[in-house]
C-alpha positions in Angstrom: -0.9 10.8 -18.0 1.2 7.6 -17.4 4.5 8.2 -16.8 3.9 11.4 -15.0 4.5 12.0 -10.9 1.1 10.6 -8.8 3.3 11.2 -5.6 6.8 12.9 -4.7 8.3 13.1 -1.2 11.6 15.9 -1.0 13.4 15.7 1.9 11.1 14.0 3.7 12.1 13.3 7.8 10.6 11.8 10.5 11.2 12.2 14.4 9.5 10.6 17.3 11.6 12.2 20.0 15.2 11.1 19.0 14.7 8.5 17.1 15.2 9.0 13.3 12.7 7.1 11.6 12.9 8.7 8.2 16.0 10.5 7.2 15.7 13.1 4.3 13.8 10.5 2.0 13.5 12.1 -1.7 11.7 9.7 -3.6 8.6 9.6 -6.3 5.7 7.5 -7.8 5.1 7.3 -11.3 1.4 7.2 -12.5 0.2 3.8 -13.4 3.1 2.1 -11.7 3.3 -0.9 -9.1 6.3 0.3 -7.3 7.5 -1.8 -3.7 9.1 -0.5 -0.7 11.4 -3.3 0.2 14.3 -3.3 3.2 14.8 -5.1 6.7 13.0 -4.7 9.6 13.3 -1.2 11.6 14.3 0.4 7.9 11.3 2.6 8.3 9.0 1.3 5.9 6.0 1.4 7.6 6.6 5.1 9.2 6.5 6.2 5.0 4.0 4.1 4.9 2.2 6.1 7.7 3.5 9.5 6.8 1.9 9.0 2.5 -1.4 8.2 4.3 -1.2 11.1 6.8 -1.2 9.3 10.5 1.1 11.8 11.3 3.0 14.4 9.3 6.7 14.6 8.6 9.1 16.5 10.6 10.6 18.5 7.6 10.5 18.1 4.1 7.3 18.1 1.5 4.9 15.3 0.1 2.9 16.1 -2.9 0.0 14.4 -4.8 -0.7 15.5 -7.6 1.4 18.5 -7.8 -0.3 19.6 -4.2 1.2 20.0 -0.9 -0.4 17.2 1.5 2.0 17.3 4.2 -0.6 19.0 6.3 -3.5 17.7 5.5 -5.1 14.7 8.0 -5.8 11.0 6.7 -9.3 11.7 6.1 -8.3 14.9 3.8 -6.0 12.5 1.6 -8.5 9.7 1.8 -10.9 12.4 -0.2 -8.2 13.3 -2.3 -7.9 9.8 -3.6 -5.0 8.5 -1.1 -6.1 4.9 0.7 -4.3 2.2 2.7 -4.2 -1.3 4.0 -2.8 -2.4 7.3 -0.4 -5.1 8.0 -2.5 -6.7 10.6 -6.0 -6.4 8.8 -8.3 -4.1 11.1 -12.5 -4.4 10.7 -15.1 -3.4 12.5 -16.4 -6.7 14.4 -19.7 -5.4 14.8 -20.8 -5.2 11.1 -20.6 -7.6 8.7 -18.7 -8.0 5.4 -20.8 -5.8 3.2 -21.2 -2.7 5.7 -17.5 -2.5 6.3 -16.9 -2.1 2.8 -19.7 0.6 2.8 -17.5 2.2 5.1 -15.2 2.9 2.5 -17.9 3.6 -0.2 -19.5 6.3 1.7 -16.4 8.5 0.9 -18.0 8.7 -2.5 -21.7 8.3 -2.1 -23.7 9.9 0.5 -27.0 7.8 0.2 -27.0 4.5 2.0 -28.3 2.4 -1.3 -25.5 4.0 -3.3 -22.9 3.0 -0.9 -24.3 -0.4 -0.8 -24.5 -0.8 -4.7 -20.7 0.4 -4.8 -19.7 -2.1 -1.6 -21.1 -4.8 -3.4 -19.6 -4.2 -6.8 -16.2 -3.8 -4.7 -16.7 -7.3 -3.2 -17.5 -8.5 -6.7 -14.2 -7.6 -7.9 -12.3 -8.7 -5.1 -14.2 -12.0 -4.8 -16.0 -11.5 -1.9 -19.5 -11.7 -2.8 -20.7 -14.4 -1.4 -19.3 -13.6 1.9 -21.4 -10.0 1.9 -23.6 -11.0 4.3 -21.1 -12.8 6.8 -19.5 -11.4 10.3 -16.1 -10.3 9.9 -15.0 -13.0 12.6 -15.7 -15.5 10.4 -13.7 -14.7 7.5 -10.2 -15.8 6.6 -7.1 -14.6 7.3 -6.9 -14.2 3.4 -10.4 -13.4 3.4 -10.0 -10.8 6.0 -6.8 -9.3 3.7 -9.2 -9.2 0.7 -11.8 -6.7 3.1 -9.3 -5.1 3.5 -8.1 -4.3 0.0 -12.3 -3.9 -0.8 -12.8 -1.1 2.3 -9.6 1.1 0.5 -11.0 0.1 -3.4 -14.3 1.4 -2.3 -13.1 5.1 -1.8 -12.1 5.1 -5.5 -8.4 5.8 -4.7 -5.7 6.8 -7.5 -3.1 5.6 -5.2 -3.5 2.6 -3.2 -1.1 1.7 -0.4 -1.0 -2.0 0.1 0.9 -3.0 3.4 2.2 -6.3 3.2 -1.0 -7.8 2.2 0.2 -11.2 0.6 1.7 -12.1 4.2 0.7 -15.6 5.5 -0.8 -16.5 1.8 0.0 -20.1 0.5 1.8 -19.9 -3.2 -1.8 -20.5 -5.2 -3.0 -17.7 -2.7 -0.3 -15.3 -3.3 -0.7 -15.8 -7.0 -4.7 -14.5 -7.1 -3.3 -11.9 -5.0 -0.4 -10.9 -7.6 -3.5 -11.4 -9.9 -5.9 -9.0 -7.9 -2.6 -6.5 -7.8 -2.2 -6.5 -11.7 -5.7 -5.9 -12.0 -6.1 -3.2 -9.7 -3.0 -1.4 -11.4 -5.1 -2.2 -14.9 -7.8 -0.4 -13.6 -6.0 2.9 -13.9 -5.0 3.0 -10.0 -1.1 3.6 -9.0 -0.2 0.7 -6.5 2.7 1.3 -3.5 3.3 -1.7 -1.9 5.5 -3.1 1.0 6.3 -6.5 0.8 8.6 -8.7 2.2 8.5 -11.8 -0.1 11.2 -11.6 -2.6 9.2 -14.0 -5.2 6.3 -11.8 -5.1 7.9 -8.4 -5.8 10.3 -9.4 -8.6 7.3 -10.8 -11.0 4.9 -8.1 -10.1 6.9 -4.5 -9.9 7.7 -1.9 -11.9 9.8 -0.4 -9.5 11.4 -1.0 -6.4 12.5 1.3 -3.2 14.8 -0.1 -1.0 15.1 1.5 2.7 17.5 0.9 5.5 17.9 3.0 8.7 15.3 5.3 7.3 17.4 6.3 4.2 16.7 5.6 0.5 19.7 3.0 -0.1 18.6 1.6 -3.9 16.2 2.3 -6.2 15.3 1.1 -9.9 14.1 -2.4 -11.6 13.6 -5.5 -8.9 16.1 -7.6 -11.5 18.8 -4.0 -10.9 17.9 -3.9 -7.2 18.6 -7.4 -5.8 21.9 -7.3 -7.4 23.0 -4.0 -5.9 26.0 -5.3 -3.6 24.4 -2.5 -1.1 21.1 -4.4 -0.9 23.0 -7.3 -1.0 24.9 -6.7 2.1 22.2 -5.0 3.8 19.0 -6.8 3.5 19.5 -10.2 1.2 22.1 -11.7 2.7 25.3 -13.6 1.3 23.3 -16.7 0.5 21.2 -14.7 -2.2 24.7 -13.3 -3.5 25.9 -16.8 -3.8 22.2 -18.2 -5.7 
């Protein structure tokens, strides 16, 4: 039901020996939303990033999808669940071409071969990939290669995707299929968490907006509330947007 939790962290820490890189984040995910996780570099993005997916687990606190505990369960467990995720530096497997990567997403859905095929290739239909099925990964695009991306994580059917800076490097008529592809994902009935640095891409597209520095929730609300937050402001913007 829209409107209702897809995804709640409580408390939610993270330690890599004494470095804090998450500090008691309490934060949740509406169904149906696009909501962005926005801050500076080092604000621990990417470790929530990491800890939603399960590469690792968090050092206290609770994660629930769904209404379910997932804090212990591994990537591939959440995958199954419906959790999937881009990188921010695209990652493929170099010895298979465009088609069978994307089967290796499909195949957490469909057990036969043709099956996972059919659903690869309807994947790389809606992404706009088709005609590049048959082609080596080396030979794509760096947009390209951000689009196999987004296809290998469609294909396992999530109802939360986890996009991870994926308009980076895009020109502006590249960035706009991609808001495009994003809008059309979230139409599709799928909850979108992004994080994305590119302040003329989040405020158009979001819902919602998170706003982390030094591993602590420091805003939250509508983009167009956000960005005028003097906290934000101060922390991540800079005094030139305060002036504009």
């Amino acid at each position: 039901m829209a409107g209702t939790f897809i995804l709640e962290a409580r408390g939610v820490t993270r330690q890599f020996g004494g470095l804090v890189a998450n500090k008691n984040i309490t934060m949740h995910v509406r169904q149906g939303e696009i909501l962005a996780l926005i801050g500076p570099n080092g604000a621990g993005k990417s470790t929530l990033f990491n800890l939603i997916a399960g590469a690792f687990p968090p050092s206290s606190g609770k994660l629930l999808f769904e209404g379910k505990a997932v804090a212990d369960l591994s990537a591939t467990q959440r995958c199954r669940l419906g959790i999937a995720r881009t990188f921010q530096v695209p990652r493929s497997f170099d010895s298979m071409n465009v088609i069978e990567n994307v089967m290796v997403g499909s195949f957490v859905r469909h057990t036969g071969t043709q099956a996972a095929r059919r659903a690869a290739w309807r994947t790389l239909e809606y992404v706009g990939l088709a005609d590049r099925a048959e082609a080596p990964t080396t030979e794509l695009t760096p947009p390209e290669k951000r689009r196999l991306e987004m296809a290998r994580a469609l294909a396992t059917e999530p109802k939360l995707l986890l996009l991870d800076e994926v308009m980076a490097g895009l020109t502006p008529s590249e960035a706009q299929k991609g808001i495009q592809l994003v809008r059309s994902i979230r139409d599709r009935g799928i909850t979108v968490v992004m994080v994305e640095h590119v302040m003329e891409i989040v405020m158009p597209l979001v819902d919602r907006a998170v706003v982390l520095h030094f591993g602590e929730v420091l805003a939250e609300g509508h983009p167009k509330d956000v960005v005028r937050d003097d906290k934000v402001i101060t922390a991540y913007l800079g005094e030139r947007h305060r002036a504009a």
